[in-house]
N, C-alpha and C positions, 0 to 999 in steps of 0.2 A: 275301382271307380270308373263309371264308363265316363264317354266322352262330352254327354251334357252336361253332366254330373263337372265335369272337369271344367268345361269352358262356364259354369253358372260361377263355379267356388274362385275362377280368376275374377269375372267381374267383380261379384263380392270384395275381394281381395284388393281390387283396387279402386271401388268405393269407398273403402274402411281408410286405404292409405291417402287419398284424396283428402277425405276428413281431417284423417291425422295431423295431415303436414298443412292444408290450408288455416285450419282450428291451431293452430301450434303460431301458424307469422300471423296472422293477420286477427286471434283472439274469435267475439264474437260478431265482427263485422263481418266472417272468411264465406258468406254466402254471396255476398257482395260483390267479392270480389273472383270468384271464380269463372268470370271472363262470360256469361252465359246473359241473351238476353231475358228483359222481366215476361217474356211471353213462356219462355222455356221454362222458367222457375214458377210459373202461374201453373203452367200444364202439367209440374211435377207435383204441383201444389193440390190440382185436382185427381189426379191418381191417388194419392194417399189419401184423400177424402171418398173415394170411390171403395175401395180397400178398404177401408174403417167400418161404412157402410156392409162391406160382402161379406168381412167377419161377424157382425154383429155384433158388437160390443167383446170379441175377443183382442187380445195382446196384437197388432199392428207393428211394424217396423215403421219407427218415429223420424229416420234420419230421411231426407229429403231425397239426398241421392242417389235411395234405392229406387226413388221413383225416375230415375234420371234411363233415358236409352243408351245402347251399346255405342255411337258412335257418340255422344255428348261426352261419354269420360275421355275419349281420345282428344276432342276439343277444348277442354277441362286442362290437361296435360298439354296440350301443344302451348295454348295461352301463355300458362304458368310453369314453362318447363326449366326455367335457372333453377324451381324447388328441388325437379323428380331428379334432373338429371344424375347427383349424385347418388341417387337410389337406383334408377333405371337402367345407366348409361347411358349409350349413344342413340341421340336421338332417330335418325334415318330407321334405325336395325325393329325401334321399336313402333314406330311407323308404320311401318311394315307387316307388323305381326299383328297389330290392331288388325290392319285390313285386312288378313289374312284370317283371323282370329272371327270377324263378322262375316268376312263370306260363307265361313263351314259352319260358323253359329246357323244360318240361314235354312239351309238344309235339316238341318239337325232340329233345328225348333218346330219344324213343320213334318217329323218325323219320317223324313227320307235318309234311307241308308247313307253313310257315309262310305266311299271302298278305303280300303285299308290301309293304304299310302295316306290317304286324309285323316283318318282318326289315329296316326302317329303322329303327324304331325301338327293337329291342334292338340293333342295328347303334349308333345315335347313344346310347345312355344306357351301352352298354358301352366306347365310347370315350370319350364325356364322364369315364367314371368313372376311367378307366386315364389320361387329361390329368390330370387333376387329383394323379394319385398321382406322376405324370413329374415335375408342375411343382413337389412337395414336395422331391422327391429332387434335381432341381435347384439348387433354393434351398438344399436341404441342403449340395450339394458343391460349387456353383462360383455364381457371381452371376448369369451365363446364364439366360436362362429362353427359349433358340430351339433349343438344338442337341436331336436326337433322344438317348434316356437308353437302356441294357439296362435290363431289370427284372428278369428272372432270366434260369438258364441250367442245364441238367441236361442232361448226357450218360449213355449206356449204362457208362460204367465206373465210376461212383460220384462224380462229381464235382457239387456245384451251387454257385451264390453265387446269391444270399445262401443262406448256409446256417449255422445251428446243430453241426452234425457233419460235417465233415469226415474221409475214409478216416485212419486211424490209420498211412499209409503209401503214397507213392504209387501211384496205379492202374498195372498192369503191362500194358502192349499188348506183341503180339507181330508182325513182320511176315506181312500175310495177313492182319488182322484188320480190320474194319468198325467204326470210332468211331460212333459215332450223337449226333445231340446236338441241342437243341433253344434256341433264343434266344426269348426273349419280350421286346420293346423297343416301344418308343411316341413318336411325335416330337408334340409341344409344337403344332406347325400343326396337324396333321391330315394329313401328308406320306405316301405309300408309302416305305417301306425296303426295303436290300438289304443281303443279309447274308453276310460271309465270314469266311476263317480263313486262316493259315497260319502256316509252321513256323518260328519264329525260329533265324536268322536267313538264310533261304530268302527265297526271289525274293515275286513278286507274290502278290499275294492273291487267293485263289479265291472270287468272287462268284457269289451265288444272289440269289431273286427270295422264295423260299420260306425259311422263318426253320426248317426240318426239314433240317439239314445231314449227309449221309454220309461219313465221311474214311476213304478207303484209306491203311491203315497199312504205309511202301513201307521198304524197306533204308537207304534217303536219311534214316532217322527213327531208325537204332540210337543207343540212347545214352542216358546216364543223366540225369534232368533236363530231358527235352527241352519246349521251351516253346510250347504251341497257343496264337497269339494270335486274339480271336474280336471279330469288330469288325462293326460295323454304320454303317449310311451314309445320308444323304438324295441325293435327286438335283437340290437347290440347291448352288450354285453354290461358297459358303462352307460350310466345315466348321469342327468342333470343332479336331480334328488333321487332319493333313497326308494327305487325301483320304481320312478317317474322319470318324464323327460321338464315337464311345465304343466301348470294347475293355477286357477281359477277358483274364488269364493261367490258361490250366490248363497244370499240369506233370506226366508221365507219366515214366516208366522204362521204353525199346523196345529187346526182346530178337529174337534173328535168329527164324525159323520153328520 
């Protein structure tokens, strides 16, 4: 993973947990109350109407927050920090690494080299930050605190988890069609992951190396309800499940060509 790649998958990552835990206290007031004025939330409001527009009537990312900039998640987090701190820790350290975290974004978004010393180091404060968000969701779901976790997942046809909106009806493929879909997961070590999918209840599972997965959508796929399981893996020895680490259900409706 190079290093945009790394500082885009923390933002992500703490959009999603933003979501998470404000959507968790405060239900569906938690826009409200996310400490941000209504000029900011208007101007997030026109970004995703900008984007909806650029796709064309393609799948969009629905949650507001992605429309939010690097420094507003920080302000997000300072406002409402009695929630993060048991997630995050200590306030000052992460502070810190925001600021630190947006100066190299800087560079790097406008495709200037980073030297080497700086792409270890938003390399280690962008992983440190995404372990720590792993080890919450962990302790959330299961008493484990070794197996690799998903953190999110969005595909080209409308589908994410976690997600707030969900398609009002399942996504419709057709055979001939290209899924695109993207996993964002984190292991607890510091582990490389490998990531696949397949078609329940179809043979083995299709592994990649890269967490950007393509699925040709074949005739072997008509059918209504059909279930994409999307799993991810370490390459120790023990696994969560039965030679997976964690997986994910999306369900589609596949009509002939």
């Amino acid at each position: 993973m190079d290093v945009s790649q790394a500082i885009r998958n923390t933002e992500n990552s703490l959009r999603d947990l933003i979501h998470e835990v404000m959507r968790l206290r405060y239900s569906n007031e938690w826009e409200s109350e996310l400490g941000v004025s209504g000029d900011r939330l208007q101007r997030w409001e026109q970004r995703r109407e900008v984007e909806a527009k650029r796709q064309d009537g393609a799948a969009v990312e629905p949650r507001l927050l992605y429309y939010a900039d690097f420094h507003d998640l920080w302000n997000i987090l300072r406002k409402n920090w009695e929630l993060f701190t048991p997630i995050l820790g200590e306030r000052k350290r992460i502070e810190v690494w925001m600021a630190e975290l947006e100066r190299l974004r800087d560079p790097n978004a406008h495709n200037r080299d980073l030297l080497p010393f700086q792409r270890q180091l938003a390399e280690g404060i962008a992983g440190d930050i995404r372990a720590r968000i792993v080890r919450y969701r962990s302790k959330m779901e299961t008493p484990e605190d070794y197996f690799p976790r998903i953190e999110s997942i969005r595909d080209s046809a409308g589908n994410a988890w976690p997600a707030s909106l969900r398609p009002s009806t399942r996504p419709l493929l057709r055979v001939g069609d290209e899924l695109q879909l993207v996993i964002t997961a984190s292991d607890p070590l510091g582990g490389p992951l490998e990531y696949g999918y397949n078609w329940h209840p179809s043979g083995n599972c299709e592994w990649s190396a890269t967490n950007a997965l393509v699925i040709p959508i074949q005739e072997n796929h008509i059918g209504k309800l059909k279930e994409l399981h999307l799993r991810i893996r370490s390459p120790r020895q023990h696994h969560a499940y039965h030679g997976y680490d964690d997986f994910k259900i999306f369900h589609f409706d596949v009509l002939p060509k």
